[in-house]
C-alpha positions as MATLAB code, in Angstrom:
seq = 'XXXXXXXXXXXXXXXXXXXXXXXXXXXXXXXXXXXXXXXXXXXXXXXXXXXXXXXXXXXXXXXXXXXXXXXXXXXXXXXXXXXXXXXXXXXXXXXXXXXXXXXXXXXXXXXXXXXXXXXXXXXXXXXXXXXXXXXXXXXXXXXXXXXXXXXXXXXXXXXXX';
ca = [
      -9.440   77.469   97.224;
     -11.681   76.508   99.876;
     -13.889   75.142   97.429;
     -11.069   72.764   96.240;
     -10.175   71.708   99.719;
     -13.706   70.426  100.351;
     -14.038   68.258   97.279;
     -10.383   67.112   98.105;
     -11.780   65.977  101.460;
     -14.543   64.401   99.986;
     -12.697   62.344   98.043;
     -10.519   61.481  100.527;
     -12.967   60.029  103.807;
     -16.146   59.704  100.962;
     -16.048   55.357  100.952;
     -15.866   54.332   96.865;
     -17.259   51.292   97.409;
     -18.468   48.414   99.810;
     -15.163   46.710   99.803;
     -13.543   49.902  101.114;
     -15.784   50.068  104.073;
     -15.379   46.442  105.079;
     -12.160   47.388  104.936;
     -12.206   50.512  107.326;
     -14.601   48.021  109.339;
     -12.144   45.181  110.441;
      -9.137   48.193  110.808;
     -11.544   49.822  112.968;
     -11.603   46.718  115.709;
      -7.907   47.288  116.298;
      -6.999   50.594  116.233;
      -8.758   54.219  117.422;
      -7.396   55.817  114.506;
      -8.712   54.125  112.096;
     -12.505   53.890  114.213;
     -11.908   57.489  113.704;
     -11.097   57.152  109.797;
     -14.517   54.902  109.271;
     -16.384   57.351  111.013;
     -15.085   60.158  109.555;
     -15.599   58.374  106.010;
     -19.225   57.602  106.924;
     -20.752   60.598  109.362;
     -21.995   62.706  106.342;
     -24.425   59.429  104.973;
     -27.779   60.302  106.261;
     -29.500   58.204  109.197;
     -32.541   57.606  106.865;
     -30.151   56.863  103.792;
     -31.839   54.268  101.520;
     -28.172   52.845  101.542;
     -29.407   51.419  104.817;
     -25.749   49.122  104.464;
     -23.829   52.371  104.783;
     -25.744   53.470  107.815;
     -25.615   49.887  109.209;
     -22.054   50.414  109.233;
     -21.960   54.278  110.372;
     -23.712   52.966  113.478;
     -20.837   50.263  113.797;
     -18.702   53.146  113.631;
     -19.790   55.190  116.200;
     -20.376   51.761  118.658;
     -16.026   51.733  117.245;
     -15.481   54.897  118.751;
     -17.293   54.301  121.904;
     -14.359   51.479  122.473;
     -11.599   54.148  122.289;
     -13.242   56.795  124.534;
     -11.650   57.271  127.579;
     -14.860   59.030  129.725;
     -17.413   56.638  130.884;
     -20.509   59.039  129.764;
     -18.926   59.297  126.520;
     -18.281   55.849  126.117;
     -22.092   55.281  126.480;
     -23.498   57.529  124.434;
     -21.842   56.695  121.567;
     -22.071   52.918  122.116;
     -25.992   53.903  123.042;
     -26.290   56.051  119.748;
     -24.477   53.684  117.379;
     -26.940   50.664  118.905;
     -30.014   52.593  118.607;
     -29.028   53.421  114.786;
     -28.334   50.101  114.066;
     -31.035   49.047  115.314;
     -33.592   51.534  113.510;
     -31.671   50.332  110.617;
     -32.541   46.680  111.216;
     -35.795   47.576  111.963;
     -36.373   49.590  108.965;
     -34.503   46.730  106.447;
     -34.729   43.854  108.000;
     -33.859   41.597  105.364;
     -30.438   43.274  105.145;
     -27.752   40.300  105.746;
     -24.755   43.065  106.225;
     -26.546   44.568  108.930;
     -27.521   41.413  110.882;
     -23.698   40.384  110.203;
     -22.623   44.166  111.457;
     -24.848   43.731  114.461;
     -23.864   40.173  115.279;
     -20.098   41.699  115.392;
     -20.985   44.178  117.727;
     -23.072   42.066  120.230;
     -20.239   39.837  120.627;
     -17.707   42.595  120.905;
     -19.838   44.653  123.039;
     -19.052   45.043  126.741;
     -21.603   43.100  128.742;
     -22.961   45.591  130.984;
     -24.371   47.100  127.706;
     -26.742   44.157  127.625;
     -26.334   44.573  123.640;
     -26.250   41.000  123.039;
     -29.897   39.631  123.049;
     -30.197   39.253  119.379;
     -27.120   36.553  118.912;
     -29.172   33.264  118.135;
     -31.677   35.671  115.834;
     -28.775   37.077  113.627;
     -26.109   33.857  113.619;
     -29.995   31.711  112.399;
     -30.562   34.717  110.111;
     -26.784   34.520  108.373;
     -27.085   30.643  107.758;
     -30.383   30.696  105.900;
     -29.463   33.232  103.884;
     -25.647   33.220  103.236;
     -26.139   30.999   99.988;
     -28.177   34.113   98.515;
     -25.107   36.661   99.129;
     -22.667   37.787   96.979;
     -18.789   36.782   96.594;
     -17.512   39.531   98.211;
     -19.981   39.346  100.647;
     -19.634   35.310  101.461;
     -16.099   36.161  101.808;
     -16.284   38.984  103.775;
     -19.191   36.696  106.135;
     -16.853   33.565  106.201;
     -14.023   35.622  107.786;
     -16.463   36.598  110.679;
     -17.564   33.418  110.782;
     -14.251   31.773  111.280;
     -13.236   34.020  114.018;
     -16.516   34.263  115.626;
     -17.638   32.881  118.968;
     -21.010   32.476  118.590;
     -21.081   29.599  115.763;
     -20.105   25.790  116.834;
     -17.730   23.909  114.566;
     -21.096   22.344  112.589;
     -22.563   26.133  111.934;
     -19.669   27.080  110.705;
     -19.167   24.706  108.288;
     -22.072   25.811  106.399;
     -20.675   28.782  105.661;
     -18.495   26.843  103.145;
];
């Protein structure tokens, strides 16, 4: 029985696919539930995972959950665990648009006393150059960012199309 209730639960937070995740991404922003469903859906992929997207976003996830904390201390250690992650991530694959675009997303969501937000002009110069090279889902996924994003003037954004 308890053997059956772990698979269940596998099945239920494991993410099928990309799509899924984006998904649980964007929900995420809005709602401490569903920061709580990503994370729960991602915290079993290792940090050295070769799916470096995956851990891209499992660091976005915990930065998520740092939003919804109501201590202080907690708030920063999650925010400072998630951005460290992310960062070893991007450090580790750096040629990995979904990460830059991930990262970009939580610079200019991130509180500014975090001073997370040094990297803006690197990722938005990053995305341009190589959005053409991306996949559909992936262009789509990017042009929605772009389109609500702060960071890109009217001309950069018009690239993305």
């Amino acid at each position: 029985m308890k053997l059956l209730s772990f698979f269940i639960a596998v099945i239920l937070f494991m993410p099928t696919d990309i799509t899924s995740v984006r998904e649980k991404f964007l929900s995420a922003a809005k709602s401490d539930q569903a920061a709580d469903e990503l994370y729960a859906s991602l915290k079993d992929v290792s940090n050295d995972s070769s799916e470096t997207t995956l851990v891209a976003y499992k660091a976005a996830s915990l930065t998520l959950k740092a939003k919804y904390e109501k201590g202080l201390l907690s708030k920063k250690k999650l925010f400072t665990e998630g951005a460290k992650l992310l960062e070893a991530v991007i450090k580790r694959d750096a040629d990995n648009y979904e990460a830059r675009l991930i990262r970009l997303s939580i610079q200019e969501n991130a509180p500014k006393i975090t001073g997370y937000n040094k990297k803006i002009a690197e990722d938005k110069a990053f995305l341009i150059s190589n959005y053409k090279r991306q996949k559909p889902g992936l262009k789509e996924f990017t042009m929605g960012f772009v389109d609500n994003s702060k960071s890109f003037t009217k001309e950069e954004k018009a690239t993305f199309n």
